[in-house]
C-alpha positions in Angstrom: -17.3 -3.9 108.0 -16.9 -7.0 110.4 -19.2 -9.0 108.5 -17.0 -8.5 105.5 -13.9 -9.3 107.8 -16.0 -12.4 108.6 -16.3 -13.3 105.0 -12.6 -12.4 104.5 -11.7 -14.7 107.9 -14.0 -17.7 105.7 -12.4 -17.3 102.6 -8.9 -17.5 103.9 -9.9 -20.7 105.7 -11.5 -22.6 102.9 -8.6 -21.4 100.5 -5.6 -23.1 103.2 -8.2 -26.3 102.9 -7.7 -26.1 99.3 -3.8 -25.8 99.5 -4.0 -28.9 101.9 -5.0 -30.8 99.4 -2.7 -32.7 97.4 -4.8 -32.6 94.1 -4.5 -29.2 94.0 -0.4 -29.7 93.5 -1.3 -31.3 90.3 -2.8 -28.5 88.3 0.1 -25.6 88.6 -2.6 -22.7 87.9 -4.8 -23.6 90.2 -1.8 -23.4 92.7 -0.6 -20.0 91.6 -4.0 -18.5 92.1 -4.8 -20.2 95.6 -1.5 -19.2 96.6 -1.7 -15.3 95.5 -5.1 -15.0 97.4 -3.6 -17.0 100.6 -0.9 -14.2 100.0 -3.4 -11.2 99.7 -5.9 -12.6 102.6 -3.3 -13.4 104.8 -2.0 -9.6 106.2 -6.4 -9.0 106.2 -6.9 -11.6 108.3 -4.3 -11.2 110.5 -4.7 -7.9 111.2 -8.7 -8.7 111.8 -7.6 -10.7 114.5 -6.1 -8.4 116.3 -8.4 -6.1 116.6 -11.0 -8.9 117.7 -8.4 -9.7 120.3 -8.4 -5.9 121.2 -12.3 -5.4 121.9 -12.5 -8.8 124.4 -9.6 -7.2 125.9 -11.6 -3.9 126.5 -14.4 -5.7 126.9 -12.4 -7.9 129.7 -11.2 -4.7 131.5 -14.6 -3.0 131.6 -15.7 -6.3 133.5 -13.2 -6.0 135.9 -13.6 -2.3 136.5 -16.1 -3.0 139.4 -13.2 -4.9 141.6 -11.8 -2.1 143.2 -8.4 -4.2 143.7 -8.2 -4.5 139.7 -9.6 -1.0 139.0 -6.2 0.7 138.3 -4.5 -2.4 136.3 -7.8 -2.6 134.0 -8.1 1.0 133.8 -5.1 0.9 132.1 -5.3 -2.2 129.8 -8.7 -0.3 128.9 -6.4 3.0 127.3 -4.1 0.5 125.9 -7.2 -1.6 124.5 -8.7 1.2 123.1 -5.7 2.8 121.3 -5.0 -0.7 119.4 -8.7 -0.9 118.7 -7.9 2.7 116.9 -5.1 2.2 115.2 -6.6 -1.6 114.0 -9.1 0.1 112.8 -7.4 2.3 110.7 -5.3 -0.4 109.4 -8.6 -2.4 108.3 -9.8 0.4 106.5 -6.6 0.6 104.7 -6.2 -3.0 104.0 -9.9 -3.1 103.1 -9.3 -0.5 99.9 -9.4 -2.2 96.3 -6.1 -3.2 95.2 -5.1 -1.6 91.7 -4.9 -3.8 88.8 -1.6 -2.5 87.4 0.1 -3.2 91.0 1.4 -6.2 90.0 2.8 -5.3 86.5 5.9 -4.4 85.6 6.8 -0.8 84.3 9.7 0.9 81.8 10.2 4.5 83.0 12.7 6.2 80.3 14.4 9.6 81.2 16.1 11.5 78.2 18.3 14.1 79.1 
């Protein structure tokens, strides 16, 4: 899974560089579709980020666990570490499931009484 968060990470990079560029402005297509994946990557990344923050947090407080002056201040960042590292990781997996084609399209719904 992180090496596909990696690749995800990569992918939202190289498509920003893309959008830096000024050619790109010129062909309105190109635009739309760089744009729409900046806008699907975006929430990925972000939360991908987060939960790398979360493990060198928890991986910080384990480290300072042998201090016996810090033990109780980084026992506690370690619960808190560990329960975002749970809950990112739930909201990977989430994010991570294949979007539906037919999100994006619009729908008539007709009721007859």
């Amino acid at each position: 899974m992180l090496e596909k968060l990696k690749a995800i990470e990569e992918r939202l990079t190289e498509v920003e560089r893309q959008l830096s560029d000024p050619a790109v402005y010129a062909d309105r297509e190109r635009l739309t579709a760089l744009s729409r994946e900046q806008k699907e990557l975006t929430p990925v990344v972000a939360c991908y980020r987060a939960y790398a923050q979360a493990v060198q947090t928890a991986e910080d407080a384990a480290a300072m666990l042998s201090d016996p002056e810090l033990r109780e201040l980084a026992q506690e960042e370690l619960q808190q570490a560990k329960s975002d590292i749970a809950r990112l990781e739930d909201e990977l997996k989430i994010l991570l499931l294949p979007k539906d084609p037919n999100d994006e399209k619009n729908i008539y719904v007709e009721i007859r009484g």
